[in-house]
C-alpha positions as CSV (number, residue, x, y, z in Angstrom):
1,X,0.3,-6.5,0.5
2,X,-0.8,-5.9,-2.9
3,X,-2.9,-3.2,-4.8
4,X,-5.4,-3.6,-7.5
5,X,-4.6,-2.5,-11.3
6,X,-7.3,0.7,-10.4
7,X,-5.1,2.2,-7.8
8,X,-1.5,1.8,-9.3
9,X,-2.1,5.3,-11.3
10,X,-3.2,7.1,-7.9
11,X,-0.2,5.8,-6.0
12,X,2.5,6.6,-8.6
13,X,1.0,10.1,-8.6
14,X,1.6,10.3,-4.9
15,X,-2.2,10.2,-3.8
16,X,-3.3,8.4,0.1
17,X,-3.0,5.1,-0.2
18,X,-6.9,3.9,0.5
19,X,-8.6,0.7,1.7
20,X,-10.7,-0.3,-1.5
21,X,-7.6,-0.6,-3.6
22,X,-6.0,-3.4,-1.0
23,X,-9.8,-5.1,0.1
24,X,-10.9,-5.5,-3.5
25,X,-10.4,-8.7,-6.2
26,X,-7.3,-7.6,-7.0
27,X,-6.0,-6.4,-4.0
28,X,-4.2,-8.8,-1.0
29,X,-3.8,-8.5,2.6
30,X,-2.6,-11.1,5.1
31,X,-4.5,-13.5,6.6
32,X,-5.8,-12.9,10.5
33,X,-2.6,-15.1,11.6
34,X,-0.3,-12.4,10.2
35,X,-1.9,-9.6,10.7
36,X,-0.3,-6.0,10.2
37,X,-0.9,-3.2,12.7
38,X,-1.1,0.3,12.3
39,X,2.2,2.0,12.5
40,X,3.9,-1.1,10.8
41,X,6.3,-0.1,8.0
42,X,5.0,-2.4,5.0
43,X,6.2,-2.4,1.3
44,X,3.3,-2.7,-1.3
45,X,3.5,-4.0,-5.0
46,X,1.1,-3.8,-7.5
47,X,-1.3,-6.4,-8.9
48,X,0.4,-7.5,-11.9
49,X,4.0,-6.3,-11.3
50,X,6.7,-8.0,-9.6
51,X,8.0,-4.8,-8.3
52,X,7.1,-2.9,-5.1
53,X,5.7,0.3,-5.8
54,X,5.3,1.8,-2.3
55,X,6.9,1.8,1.4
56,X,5.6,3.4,4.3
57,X,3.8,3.1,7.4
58,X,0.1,2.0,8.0
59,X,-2.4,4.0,9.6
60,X,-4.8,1.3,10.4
61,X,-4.5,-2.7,10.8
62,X,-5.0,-5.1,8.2
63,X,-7.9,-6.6,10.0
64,X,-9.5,-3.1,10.4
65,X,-9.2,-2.3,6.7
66,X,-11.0,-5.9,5.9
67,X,-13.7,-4.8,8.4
68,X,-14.1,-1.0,7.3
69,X,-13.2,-1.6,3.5
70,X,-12.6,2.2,3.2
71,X,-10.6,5.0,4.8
72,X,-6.7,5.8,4.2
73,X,-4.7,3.4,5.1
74,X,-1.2,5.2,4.5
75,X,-0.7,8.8,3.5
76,X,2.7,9.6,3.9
77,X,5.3,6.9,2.0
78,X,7.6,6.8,-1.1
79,X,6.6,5.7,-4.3
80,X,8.0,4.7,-7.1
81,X,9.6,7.9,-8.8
82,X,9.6,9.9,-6.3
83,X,12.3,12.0,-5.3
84,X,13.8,9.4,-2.6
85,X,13.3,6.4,-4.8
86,X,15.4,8.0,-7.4
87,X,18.5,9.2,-5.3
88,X,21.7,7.7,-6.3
89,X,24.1,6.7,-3.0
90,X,27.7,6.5,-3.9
């Protein structure tokens, strides 16, 4: 999954994760043969970056965000910088 340029700053700030930023030009989602479902732990990268930039679960299917084109699609997950992403294990 990918997010459009527009969205990177609302994500890295810790904001819901919404459908336009996924559904529009810049954004990707799989195709209807691979499919995501809600509940599905999915790591997310930015348009642009080779990086990932978010991981967490989905509260609504791929195909339902394609349909709705709106709506929050994740709201809890860790971003890059956060406190988790930071932590040092050694």
């Amino acid at each position: 999954m990918q997010i459009d340029r527009g969205a990177i700053r609302f994500v890295l700030s810790g904001a819901a994760l919404m459908a336009p930023g996924l559904t529009s030009p810049g954004g990707r989602l799989p195709d209807a043969e691979h499919a995501l479902q809600a509940g599905q732990v999915v790591a997310v990268r930015a348009e642009g970056k080779e990086e990932i930039c978010l991981v967490g679960p989905l509260k609504m299917g791929t195909e339902e965000m394609k349909q709705k084109g709106k709506g929050v699609v994740m709201d809890e997950g860790h971003y890059l910088g956060d406190g988790l992403w930071r932590l040092k294990l050694e």
